[in-house]
GUTOR-765637 format. One record per residue (C-alpha): residue number from 1; residue in one letter; x, y, z. Coordinates in Angstrom, 1 decimal, padded with zeros to 4 digits. Example, Ala and Ser with C-alpha at 12.3 -4.5 7.8 and 13.67 -1.06 7.14 Angstrom:
BEGIN
ATOM | seq | type | x | y | z
ATOM | 1 | A | 012.3 | -004.5 | 007.8
ATOM | 2 | S | 013.7 | -001.1 | 007.1
END
This chain:
BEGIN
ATOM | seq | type | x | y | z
ATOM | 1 | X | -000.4 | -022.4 | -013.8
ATOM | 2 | X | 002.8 | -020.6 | -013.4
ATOM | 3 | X | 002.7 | -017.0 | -011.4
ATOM | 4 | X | 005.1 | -014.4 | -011.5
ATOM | 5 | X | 005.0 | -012.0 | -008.3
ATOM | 6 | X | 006.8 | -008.2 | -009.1
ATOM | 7 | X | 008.5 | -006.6 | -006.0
ATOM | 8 | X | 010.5 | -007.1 | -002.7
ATOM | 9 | X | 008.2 | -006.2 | -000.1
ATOM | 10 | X | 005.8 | -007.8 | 003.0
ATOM | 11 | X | 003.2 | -006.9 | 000.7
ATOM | 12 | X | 004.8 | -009.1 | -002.2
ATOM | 13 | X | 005.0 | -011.4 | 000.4
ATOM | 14 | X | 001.3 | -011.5 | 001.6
ATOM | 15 | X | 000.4 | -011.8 | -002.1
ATOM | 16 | X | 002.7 | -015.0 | -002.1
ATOM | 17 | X | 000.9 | -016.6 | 000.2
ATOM | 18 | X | -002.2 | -015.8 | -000.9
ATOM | 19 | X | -001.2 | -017.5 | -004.5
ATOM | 20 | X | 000.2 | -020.6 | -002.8
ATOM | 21 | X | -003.2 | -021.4 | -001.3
ATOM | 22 | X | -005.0 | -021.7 | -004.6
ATOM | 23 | X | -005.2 | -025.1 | -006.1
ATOM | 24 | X | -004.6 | -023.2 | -009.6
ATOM | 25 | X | -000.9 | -022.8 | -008.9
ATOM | 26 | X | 002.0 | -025.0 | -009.5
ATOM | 27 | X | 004.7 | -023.0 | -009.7
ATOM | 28 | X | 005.4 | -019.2 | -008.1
ATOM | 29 | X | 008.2 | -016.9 | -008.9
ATOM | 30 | X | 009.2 | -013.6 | -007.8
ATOM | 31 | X | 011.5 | -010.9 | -008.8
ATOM | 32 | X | 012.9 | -009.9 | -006.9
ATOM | 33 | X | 011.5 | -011.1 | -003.5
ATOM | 34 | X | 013.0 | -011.5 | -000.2
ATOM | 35 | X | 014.6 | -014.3 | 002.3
ATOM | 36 | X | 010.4 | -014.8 | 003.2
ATOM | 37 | X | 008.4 | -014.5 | 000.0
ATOM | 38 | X | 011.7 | -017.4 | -000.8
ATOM | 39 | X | 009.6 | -020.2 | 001.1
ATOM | 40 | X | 006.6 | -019.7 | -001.7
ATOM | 41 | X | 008.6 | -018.8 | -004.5
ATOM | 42 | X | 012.0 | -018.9 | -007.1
ATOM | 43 | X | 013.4 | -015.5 | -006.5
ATOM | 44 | X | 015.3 | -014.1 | -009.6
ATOM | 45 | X | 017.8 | -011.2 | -008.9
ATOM | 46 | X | 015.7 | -008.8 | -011.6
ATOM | 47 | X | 014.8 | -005.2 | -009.9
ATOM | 48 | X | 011.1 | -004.3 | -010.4
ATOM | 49 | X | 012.2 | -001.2 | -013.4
ATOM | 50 | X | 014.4 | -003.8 | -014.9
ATOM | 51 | X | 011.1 | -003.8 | -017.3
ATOM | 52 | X | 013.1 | -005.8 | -020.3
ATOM | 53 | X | 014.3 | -008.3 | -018.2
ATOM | 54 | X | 011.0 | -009.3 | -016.6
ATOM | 55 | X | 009.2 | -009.8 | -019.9
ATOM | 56 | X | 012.3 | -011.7 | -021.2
ATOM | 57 | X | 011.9 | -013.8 | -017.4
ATOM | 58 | X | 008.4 | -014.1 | -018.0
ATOM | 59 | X | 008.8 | -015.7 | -021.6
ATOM | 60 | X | 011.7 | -018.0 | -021.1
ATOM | 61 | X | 009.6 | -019.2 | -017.7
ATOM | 62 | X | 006.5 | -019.7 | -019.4
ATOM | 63 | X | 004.6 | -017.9 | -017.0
ATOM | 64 | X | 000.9 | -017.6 | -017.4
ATOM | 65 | X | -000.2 | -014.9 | -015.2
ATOM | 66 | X | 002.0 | -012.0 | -013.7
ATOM | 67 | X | 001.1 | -009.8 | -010.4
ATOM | 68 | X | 002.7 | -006.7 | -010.3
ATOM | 69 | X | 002.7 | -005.5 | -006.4
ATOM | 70 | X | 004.5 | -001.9 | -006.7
ATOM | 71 | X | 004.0 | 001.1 | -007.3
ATOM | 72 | X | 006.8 | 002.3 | -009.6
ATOM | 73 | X | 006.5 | -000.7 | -012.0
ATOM | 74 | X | 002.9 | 000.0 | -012.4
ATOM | 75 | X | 003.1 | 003.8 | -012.8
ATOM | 76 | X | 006.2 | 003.1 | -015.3
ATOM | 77 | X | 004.1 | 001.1 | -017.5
ATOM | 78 | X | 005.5 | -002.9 | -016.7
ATOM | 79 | X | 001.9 | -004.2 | -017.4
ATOM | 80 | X | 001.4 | -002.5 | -020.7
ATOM | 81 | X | 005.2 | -003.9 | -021.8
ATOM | 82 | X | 004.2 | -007.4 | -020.5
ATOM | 83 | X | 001.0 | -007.4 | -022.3
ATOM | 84 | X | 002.2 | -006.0 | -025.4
ATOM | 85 | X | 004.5 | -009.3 | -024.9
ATOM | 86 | X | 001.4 | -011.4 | -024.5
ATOM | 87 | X | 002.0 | -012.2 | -021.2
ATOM | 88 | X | -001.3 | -012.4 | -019.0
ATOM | 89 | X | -000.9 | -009.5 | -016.2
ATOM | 90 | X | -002.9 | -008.5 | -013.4
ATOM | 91 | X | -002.5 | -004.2 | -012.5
ATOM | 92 | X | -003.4 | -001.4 | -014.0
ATOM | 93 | X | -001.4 | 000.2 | -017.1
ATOM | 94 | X | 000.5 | 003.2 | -017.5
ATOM | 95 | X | -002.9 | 005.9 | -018.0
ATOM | 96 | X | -004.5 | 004.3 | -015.6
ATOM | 97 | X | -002.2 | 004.1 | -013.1
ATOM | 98 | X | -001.4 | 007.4 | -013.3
ATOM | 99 | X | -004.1 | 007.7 | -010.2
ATOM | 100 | X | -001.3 | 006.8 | -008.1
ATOM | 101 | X | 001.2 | 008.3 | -010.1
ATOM | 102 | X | 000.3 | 012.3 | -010.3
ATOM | 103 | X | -002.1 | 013.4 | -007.3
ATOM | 104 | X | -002.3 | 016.8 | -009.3
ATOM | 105 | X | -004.2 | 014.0 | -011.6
ATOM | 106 | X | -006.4 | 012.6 | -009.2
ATOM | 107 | X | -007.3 | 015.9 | -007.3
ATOM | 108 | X | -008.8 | 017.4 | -010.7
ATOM | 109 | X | -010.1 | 014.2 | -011.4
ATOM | 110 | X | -011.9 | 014.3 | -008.4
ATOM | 111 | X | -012.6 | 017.5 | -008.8
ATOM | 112 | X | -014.5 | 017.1 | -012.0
ATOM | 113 | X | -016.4 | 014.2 | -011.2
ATOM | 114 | X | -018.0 | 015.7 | -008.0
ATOM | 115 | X | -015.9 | 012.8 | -005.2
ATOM | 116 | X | -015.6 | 014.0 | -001.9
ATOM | 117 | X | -012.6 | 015.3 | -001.4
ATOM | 118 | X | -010.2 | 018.8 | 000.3
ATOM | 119 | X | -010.0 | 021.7 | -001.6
ATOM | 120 | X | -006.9 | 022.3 | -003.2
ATOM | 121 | X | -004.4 | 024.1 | -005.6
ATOM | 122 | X | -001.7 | 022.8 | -008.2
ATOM | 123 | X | 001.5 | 024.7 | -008.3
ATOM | 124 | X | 004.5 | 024.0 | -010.8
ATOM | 125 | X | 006.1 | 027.5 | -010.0
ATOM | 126 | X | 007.4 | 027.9 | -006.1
ATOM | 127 | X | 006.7 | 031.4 | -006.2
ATOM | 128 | X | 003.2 | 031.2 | -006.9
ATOM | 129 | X | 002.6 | 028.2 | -004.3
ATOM | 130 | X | 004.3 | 030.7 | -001.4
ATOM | 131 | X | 001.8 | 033.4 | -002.8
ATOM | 132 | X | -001.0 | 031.2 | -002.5
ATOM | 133 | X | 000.4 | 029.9 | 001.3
ATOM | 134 | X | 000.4 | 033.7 | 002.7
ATOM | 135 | X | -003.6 | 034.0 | 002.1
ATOM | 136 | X | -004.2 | 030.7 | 003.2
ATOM | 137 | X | -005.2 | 029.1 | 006.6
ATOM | 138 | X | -003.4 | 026.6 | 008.8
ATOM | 139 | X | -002.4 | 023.8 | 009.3
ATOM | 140 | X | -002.3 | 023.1 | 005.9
ATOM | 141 | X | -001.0 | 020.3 | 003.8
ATOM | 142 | X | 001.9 | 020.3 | 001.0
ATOM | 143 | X | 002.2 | 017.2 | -001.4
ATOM | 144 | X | 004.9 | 015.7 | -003.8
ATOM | 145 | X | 003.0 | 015.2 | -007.0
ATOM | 146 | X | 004.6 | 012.1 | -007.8
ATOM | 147 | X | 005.5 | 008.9 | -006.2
ATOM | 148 | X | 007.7 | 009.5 | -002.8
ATOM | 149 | X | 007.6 | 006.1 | -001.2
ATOM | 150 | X | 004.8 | 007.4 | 000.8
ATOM | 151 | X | 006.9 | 010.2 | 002.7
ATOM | 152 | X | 005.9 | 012.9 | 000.0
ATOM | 153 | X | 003.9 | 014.6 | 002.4
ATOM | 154 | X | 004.3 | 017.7 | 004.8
ATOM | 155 | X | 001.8 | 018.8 | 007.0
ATOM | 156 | X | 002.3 | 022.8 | 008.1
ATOM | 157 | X | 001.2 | 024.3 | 010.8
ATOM | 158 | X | 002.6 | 027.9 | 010.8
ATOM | 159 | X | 003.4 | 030.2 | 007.0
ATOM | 160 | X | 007.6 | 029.2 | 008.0
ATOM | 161 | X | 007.1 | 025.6 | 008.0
ATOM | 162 | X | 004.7 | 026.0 | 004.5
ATOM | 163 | X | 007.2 | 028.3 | 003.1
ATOM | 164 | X | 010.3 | 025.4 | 004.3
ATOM | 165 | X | 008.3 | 023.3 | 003.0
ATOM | 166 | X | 008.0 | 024.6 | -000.5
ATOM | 167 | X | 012.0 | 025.0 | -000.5
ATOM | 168 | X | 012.3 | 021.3 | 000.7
ATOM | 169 | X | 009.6 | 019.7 | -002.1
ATOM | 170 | X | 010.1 | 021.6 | -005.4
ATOM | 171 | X | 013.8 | 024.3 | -004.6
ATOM | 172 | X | 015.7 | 021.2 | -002.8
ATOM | 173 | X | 013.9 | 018.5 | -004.8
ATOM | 174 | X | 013.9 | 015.9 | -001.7
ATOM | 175 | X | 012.0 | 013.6 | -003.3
ATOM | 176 | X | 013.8 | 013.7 | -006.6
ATOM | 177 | X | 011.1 | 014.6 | -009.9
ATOM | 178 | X | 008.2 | 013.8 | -007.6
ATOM | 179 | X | 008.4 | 017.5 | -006.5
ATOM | 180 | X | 008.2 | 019.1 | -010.0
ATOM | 181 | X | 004.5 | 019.6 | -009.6
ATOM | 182 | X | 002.8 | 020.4 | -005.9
ATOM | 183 | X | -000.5 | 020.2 | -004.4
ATOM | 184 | X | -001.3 | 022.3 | -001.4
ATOM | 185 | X | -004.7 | 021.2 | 000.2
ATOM | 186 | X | -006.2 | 021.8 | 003.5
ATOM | 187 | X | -006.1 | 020.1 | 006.4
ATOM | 188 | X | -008.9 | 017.5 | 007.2
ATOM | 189 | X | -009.6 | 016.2 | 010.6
ATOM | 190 | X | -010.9 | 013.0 | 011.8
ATOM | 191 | X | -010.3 | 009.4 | 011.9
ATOM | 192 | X | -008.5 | 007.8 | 008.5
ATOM | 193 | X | -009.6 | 004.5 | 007.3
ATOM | 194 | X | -007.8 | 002.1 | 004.0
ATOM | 195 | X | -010.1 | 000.6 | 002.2
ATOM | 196 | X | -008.6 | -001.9 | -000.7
ATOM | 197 | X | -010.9 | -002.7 | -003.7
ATOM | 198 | X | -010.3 | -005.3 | -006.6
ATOM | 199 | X | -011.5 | -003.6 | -010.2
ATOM | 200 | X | -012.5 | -004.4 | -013.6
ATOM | 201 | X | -012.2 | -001.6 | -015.4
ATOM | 202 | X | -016.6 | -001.6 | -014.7
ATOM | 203 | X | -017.3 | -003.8 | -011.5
ATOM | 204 | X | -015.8 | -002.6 | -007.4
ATOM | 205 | X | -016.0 | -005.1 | -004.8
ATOM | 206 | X | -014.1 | -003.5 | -001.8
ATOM | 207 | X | -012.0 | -005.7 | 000.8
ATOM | 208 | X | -012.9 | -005.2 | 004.3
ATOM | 209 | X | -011.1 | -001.8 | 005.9
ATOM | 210 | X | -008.0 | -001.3 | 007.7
ATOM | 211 | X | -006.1 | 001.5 | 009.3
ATOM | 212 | X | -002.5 | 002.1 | 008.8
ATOM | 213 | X | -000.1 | 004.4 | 011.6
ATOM | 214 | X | 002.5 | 006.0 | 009.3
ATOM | 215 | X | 004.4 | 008.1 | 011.9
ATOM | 216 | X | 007.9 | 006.2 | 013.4
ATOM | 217 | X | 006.6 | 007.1 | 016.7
ATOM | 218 | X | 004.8 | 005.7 | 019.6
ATOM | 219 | X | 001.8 | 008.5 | 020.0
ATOM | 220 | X | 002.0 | 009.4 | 015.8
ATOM | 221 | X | 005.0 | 011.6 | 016.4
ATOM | 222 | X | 008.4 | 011.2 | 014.4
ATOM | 223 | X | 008.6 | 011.5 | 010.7
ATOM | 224 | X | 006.6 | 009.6 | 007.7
ATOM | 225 | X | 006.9 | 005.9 | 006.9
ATOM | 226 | X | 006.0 | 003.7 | 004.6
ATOM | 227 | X | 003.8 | 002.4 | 007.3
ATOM | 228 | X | 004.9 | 001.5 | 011.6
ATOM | 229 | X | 001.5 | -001.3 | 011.5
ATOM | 230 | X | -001.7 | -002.0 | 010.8
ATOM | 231 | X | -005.3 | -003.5 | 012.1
ATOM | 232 | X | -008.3 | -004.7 | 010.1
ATOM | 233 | X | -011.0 | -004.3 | 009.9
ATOM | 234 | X | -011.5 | -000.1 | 011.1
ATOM | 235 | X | -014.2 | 000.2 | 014.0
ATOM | 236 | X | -015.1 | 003.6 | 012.4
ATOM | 237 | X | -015.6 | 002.0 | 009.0
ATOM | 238 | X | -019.8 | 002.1 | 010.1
ATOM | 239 | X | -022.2 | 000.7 | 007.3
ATOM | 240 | X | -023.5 | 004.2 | 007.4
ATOM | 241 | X | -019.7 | 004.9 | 006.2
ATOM | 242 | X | -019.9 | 002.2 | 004.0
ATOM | 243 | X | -023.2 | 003.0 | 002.1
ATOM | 244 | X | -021.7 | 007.0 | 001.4
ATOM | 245 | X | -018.5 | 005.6 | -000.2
ATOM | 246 | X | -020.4 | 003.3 | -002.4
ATOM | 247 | X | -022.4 | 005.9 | -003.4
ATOM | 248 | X | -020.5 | 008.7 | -004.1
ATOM | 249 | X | -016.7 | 007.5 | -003.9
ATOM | 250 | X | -015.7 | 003.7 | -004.9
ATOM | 251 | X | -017.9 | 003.4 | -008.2
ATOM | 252 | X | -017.5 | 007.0 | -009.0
ATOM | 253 | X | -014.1 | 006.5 | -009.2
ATOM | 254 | X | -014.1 | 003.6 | -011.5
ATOM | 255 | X | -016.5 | 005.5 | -013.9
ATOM | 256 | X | -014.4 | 008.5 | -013.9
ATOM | 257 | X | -011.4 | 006.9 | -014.8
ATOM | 258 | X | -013.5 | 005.0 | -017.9
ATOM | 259 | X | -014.7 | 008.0 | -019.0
ATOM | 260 | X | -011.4 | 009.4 | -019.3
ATOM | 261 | X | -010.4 | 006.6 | -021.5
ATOM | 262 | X | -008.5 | 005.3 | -018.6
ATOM | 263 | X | -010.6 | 002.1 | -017.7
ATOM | 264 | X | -008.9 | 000.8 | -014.2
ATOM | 265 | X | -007.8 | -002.9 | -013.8
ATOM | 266 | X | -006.5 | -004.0 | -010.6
ATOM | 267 | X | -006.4 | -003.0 | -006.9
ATOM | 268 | X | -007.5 | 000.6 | -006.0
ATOM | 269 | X | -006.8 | 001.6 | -002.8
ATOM | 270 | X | -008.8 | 004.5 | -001.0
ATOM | 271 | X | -007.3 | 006.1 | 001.7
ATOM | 272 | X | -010.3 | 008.1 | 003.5
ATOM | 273 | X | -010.9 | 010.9 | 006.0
ATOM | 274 | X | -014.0 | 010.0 | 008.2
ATOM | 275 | X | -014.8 | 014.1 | 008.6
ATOM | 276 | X | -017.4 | 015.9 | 010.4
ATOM | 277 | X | -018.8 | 016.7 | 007.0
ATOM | 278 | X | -018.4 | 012.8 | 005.8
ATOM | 279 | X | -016.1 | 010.5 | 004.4
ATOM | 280 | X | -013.6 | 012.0 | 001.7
ATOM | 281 | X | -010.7 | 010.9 | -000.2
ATOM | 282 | X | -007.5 | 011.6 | 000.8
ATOM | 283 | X | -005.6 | 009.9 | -001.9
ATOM | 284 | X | -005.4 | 006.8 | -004.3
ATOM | 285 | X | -002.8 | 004.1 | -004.5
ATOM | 286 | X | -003.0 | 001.8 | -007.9
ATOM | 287 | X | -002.1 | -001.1 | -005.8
ATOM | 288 | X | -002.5 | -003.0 | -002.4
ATOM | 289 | X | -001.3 | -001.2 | 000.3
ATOM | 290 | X | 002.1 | -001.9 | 002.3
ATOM | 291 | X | 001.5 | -002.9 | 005.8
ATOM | 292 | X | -002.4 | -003.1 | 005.0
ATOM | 293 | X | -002.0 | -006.2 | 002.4
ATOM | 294 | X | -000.6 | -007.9 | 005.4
ATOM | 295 | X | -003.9 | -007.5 | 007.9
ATOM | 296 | X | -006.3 | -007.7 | 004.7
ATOM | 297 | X | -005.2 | -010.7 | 002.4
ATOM | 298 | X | -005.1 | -012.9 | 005.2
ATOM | 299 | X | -008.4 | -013.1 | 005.9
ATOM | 300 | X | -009.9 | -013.1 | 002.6
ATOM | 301 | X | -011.9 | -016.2 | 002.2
ATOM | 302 | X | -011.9 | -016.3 | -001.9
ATOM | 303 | X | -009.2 | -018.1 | -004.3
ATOM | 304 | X | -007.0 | -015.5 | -004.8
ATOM | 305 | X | -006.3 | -016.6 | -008.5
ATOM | 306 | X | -010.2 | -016.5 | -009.2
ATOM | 307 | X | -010.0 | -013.3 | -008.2
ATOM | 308 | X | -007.2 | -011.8 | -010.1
ATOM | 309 | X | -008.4 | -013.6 | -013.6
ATOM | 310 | X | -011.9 | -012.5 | -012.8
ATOM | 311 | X | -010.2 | -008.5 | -013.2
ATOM | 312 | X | -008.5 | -009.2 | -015.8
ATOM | 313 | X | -011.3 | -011.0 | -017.6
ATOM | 314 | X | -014.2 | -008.1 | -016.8
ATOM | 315 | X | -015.9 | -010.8 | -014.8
ATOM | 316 | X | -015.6 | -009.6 | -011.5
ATOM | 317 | X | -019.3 | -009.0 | -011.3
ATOM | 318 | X | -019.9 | -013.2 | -010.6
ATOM | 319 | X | -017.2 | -012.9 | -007.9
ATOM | 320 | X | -019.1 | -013.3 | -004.0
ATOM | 321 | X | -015.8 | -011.4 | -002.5
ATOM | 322 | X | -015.7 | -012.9 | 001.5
ATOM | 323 | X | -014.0 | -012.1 | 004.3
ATOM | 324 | X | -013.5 | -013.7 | 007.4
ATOM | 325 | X | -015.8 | -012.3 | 010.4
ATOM | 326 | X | -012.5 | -011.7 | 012.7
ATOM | 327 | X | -009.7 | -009.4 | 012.9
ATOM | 328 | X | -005.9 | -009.1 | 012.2
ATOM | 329 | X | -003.2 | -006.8 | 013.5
ATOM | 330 | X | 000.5 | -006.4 | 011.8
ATOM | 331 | X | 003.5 | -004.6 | 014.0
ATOM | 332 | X | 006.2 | -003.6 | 011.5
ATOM | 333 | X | 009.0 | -004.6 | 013.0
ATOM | 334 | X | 012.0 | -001.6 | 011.9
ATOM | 335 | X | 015.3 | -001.2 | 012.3
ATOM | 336 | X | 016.7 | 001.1 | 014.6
ATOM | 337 | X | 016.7 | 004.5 | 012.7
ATOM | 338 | X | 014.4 | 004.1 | 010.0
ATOM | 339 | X | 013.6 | 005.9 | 008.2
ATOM | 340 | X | 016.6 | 008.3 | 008.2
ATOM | 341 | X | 019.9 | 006.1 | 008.7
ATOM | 342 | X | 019.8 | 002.5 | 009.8
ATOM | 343 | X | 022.4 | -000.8 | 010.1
ATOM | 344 | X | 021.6 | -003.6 | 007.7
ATOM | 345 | X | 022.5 | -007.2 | 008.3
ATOM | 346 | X | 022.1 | -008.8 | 011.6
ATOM | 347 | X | 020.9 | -012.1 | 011.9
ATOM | 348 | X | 017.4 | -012.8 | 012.6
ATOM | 349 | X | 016.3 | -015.7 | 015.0
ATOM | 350 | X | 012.7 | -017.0 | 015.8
ATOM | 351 | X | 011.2 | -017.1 | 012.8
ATOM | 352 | X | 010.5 | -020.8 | 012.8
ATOM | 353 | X | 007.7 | -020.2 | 015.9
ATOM | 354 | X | 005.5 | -018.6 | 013.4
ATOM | 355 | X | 005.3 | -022.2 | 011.6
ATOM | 356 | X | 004.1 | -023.2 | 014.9
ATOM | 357 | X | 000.6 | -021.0 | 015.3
ATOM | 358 | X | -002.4 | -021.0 | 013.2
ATOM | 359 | X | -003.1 | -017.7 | 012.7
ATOM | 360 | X | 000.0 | -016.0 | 012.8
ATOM | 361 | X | 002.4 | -014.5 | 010.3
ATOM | 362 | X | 005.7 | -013.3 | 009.4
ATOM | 363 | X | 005.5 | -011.1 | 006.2
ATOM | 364 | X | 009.2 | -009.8 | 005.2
ATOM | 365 | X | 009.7 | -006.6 | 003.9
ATOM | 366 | X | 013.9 | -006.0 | 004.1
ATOM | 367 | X | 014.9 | -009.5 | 004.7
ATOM | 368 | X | 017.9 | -011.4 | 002.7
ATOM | 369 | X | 020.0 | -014.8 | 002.8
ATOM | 370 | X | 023.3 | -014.2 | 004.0
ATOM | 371 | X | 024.6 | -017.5 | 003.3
ATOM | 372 | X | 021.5 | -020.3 | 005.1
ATOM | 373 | X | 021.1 | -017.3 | 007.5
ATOM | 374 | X | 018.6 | -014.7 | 007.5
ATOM | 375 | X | 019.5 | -011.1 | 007.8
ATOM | 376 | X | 017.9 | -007.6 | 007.9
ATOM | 377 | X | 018.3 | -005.5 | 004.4
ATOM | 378 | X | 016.0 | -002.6 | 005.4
ATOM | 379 | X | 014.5 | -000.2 | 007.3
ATOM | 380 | X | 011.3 | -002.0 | 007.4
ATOM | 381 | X | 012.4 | -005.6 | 007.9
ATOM | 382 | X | 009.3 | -008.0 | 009.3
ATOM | 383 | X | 005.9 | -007.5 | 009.4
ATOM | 384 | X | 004.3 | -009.8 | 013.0
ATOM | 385 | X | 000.8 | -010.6 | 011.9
ATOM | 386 | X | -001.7 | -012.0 | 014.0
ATOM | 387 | X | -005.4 | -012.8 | 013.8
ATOM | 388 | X | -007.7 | -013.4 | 016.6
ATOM | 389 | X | -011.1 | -013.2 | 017.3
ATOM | 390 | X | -011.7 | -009.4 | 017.9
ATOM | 391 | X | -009.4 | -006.1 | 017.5
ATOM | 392 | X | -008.7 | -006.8 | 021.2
ATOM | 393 | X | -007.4 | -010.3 | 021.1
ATOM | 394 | X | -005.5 | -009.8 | 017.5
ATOM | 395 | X | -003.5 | -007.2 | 018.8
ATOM | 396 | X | -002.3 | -009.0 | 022.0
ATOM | 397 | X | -001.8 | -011.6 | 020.0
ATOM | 398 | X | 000.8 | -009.3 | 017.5
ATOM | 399 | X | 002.4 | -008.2 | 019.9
ATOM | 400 | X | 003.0 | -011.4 | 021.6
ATOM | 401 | X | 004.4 | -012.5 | 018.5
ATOM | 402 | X | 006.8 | -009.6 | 018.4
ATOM | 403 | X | 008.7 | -011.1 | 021.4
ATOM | 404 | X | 009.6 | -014.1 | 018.8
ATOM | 405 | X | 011.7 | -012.2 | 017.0
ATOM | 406 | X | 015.2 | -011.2 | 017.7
ATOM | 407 | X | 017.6 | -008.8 | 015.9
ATOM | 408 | X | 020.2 | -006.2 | 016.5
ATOM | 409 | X | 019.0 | -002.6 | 016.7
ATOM | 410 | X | 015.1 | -004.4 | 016.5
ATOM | 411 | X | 012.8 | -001.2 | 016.6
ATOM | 412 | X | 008.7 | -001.1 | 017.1
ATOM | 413 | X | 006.2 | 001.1 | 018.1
ATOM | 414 | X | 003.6 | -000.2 | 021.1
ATOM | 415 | X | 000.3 | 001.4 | 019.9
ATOM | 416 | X | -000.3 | -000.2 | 017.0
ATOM | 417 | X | -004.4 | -000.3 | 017.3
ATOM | 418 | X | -004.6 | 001.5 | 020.4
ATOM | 419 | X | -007.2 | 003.5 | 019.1
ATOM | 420 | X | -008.9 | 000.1 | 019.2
ATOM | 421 | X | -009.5 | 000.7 | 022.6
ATOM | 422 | X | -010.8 | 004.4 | 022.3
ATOM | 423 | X | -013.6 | 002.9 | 019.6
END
């Protein structure tokens, strides 16, 4: 079959070579990938919102199945237009992605259906959310309703930096319309754990867990990012953990969002607060995660394909969903900078080692051709992989890899799975 791959990013790029190991395949494409996702695939210069173009791509290629890996094409409704077009796609339409899309959404939604989760309020008026902040205790946490490339959130420790904070999300609109709507919640503590899950719109079967480090800084200090690394599988992710989420989280979720006529399709991904009153959500992405694809996807033991058409097909309930009994860390390797201001384009050497070692791996995430060289386009630009046989040994691995790669202005931070050791 032919597969086309939506989206630019190391977790477009994990999904590539995920699709290239099945024997279903015989042709990939990608729109609009990157200098790695290149090797798997025939990139096309179509931006992920270009919505017209990709079905008119998707047509002319003959192209039987479609994998949308981002966020804003999914919450903009690219699988309902490529359906509508006949074309076979794997992600969840526009209602249903919505989960992603508004957390005012999922927060009531949550709400309503009795999954764990923090309390919370909803503001669309500034002046009521600054009311709400002077009665309310700290730290506490301000969110961008909408989609904010994962930096949409503000965590406040003193009634100044709430109030700031209210200026910066919905006066000074720093992340654009994402800020029309706010969420104030309070602040859990504890250990976070990702867990991805493939859906049906009826069936769950989660992937095996992971933990993302979000902050630019060695020690979580610095701002957001869309993610610094990443290890699989979590150490705190205990089957007692395990059991709780399966019973009152992961299929609640999927039911809820039926019985709101919004049957899911696709990847959900929970991010979870291990509390000292149990696990609850933090929030939902309507797609895999971006760095946790990378530590995940590679040590998935099923035919991705079989997979994919068995979500699509409401079959996912005959699927035996494996993982390998092993581990995997990813160190994002950044540019110098990110994510505020950054240089683009310097050459990047070393990445023909990787072809060298089983069990290691290059995802790209701002990567382009600059003629038959490869260059950074990012702030994010490489993604080191590594498996090995335990936490320990993947993560000395990783960063073993790291010293591979060479660019200008070549940024990292060393703890990646540090906590590793603490477990």
């Amino acid at each position: 079959m032919k597969v086309l791959i939506v989206g630019s990013g190391g977790r477009e790029h994990a999904i590539a070579y995920c699709v290239a190991k099945s024997d279903k395949v015989e042709k990939i494409y990608c729109t609009p990938g990157n200098a790695g996702i290149a090797e798997y695939a025939e990139c096309a210069p179509i931006g992920a919102m270009e919505f017209d173009k990709i079905t008119a791509f998707a047509k002319e290629k003959e192209i039987d199945l479609v994998i949308v890996g981002m966020d804003d094409p999914l919450v903009g409704g690219l699988v309902d237009e490529l359906e509508a077009a006949g074309v076979r796609t794997f992600g969840p339409r526009k209602n249903a992605a919505i989960l992603e899309g508004s957390k005012a959404f999922s927060k009531d939604l949550m709400k309503k259906y009795n999954i764990p989760t923090a309390a919370y309020e909803n503001f669309t008026d500034p002046d009521q959310a600054i009311a709400y902040l002077e009665t309310a205790k700290f730290p506490i946490v301000l969110k961008a309703d909408g989609l904010a490339l994962g930096k949409g959130v503000l965590i406040c420790n003193t009634l100044e930096e709430a109030k700031e904070g209210v200026r910066t999300i919905m006066l000074d609109k720093k992340f654009g319309s994402a800020g029309n709507e706010m969420v104030i919640e309070e602040f859990m503590t504890g250990r976070e754990v990702s867990v991805l899950s493939f859906v049906d719109g009826n069936t769950i079967k989660t992937m095996t867990s992971a933990q993302d480090h979000k902050r630019a800084g060695d020690g979580d200090t610095g701002l957001n990012t869309g993610g610094m690394g990443t290890f699989s599988p979590s150490p705190f992710y205990t089957k007692e953990v395990e059991d709780f989420c399966n019973k009152y989280i992961y299929q609640a979720t999927v039911d809820a969002m039926k019985a709101e006529g919004r049957p899911f399709k696709g990847v959900i991904f929970f991010g979870l607060m291990l509390t000292e009153d149990g696990p609850k959500v933090l929030e939902y992405n309507a797609r895999f995660g971006d760095p946790e694809a990378q530590v995940v996807l590679p040590r998935m033991k099923n035919d991705m394909i079989e997979v994919v058409e068995a979500c699509i097909d409401g079959t996912l309930d005959q699927v035996d969903l494996q993982f390998e009994d092993n581990a995997a860390v990813c160190v994002v390797l950044a540019s110098d900078g990110y994510p505020v201001a950054y240089d683009k384009e310097f050459p990047i050497s070393g990445l023909e080692e990787f072809k060298k070692h089983e069990g290691y791996y290059c995802f790209h995430a701002g990567t382009k051709f600059d003629g038959d060289k490869i260059v950074t386009n990012g702030g994010r630009v490489l993604g080191v992989t590594a498996k090995g046989k335990d936490l320990k040994e993947a993560r000395a691995n990783a960063y073993a890899a790291t010293e591979w790669v060479q660019f200008d202005n070549k940024y990292m931070r060393h703890d990646i799975g540090k906590a590793i050791d603490e477990a």
